[in-house]
Structure formats: C-alpha cells, structure tokens
C-alpha positions as CSV (number, residue, x, y, z in Angstrom):
1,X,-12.1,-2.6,-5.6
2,X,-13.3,0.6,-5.8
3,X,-11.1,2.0,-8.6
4,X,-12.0,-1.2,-10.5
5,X,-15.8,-0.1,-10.4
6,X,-15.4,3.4,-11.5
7,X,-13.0,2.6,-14.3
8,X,-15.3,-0.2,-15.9
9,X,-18.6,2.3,-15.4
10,X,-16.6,4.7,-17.3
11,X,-16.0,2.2,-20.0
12,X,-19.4,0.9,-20.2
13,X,-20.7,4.4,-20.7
14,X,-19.0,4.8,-23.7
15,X,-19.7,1.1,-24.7
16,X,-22.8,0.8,-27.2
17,X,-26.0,-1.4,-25.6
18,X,-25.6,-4.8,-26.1
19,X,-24.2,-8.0,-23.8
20,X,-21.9,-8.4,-26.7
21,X,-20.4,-5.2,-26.6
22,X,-20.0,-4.7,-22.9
23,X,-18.0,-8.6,-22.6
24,X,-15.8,-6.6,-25.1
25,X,-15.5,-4.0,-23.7
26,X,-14.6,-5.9,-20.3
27,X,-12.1,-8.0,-21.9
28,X,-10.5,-4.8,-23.6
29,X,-10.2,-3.2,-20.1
30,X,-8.8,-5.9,-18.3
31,X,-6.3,-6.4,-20.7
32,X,-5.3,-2.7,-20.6
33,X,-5.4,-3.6,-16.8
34,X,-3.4,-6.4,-16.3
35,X,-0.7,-5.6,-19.3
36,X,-0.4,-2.3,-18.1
37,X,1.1,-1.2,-21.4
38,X,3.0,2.7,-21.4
39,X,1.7,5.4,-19.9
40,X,-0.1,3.2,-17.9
41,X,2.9,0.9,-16.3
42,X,4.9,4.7,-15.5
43,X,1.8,5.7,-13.6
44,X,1.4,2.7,-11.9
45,X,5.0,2.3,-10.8
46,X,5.8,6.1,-9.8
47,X,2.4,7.3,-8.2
48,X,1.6,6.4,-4.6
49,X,-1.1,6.1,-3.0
50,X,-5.1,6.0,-3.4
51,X,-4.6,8.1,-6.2
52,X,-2.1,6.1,-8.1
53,X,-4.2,3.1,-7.6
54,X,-7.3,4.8,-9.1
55,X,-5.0,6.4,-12.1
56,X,-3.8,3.5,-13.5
57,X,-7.4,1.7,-14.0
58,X,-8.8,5.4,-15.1
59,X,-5.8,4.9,-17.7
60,X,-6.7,1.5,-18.7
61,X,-9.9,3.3,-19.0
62,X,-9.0,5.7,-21.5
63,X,-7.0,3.4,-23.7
64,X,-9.9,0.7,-24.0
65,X,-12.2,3.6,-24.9
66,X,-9.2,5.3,-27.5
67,X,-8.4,1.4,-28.9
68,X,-12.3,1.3,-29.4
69,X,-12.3,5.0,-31.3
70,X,-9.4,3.8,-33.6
71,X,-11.4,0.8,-34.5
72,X,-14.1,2.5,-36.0
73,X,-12.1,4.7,-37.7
C-alpha cells in the first residue's frame, strides 16, 4: 500500500497540473506496474523483502516519468 503511495506521489510531482495529466500519468504507472517490463520484472523477482516491494513501484516510477521525458522530446 504504502509503496504504491510513494511511487504515484513521485509521479505526480513530476506530472504537469491538470486532471488530464495526472489520469495519464496514473494509467502510465500502473501499466509500468502491472507489466512489469525489464529492469523492473528482475527487481521484482530477485529482491526480497520491504525493499524489493518498494523498488519495483519506485522503478515503475522512473520509467513512467523517463517514457513521459522521451515523449516530449
């Protein structure tokens, strides 16, 4: 619950204002989240622990807000 939280504050601070934006940037996240694409799925399957279950959303994290970089590039 917890990791969730952190990980989608993080996003949202690097999301522009908006309600349009942030459902984006939600859906982005969760996607990251629940596909778990590489490096994230390596984390997530060799790290145990609170700290692997915190990485992998702080990953998910990071790729939403890289994916959204690369977008407006």
């Amino acid at each position: 619950m917890w990791d969730e939280i952190v990980a989608f504050m993080l996003v949202l601070f690097f999301t522009p204002a908006g309600i349009y934006w942030q459902i984006l940037a939600f859906l982005l996240f969760r996607f990251f989240d629940i596909v778990k694409p590489q490096p994230i799925r390596h984390f997530d399957e060799n790290m145990h622990g609170g700290l692997g279950v915190m990485f992998d959303d702080l990953l998910a994290a990071a790729m939403r807000c890289c994916a959204w970089r690369l977008s407006k590039a």
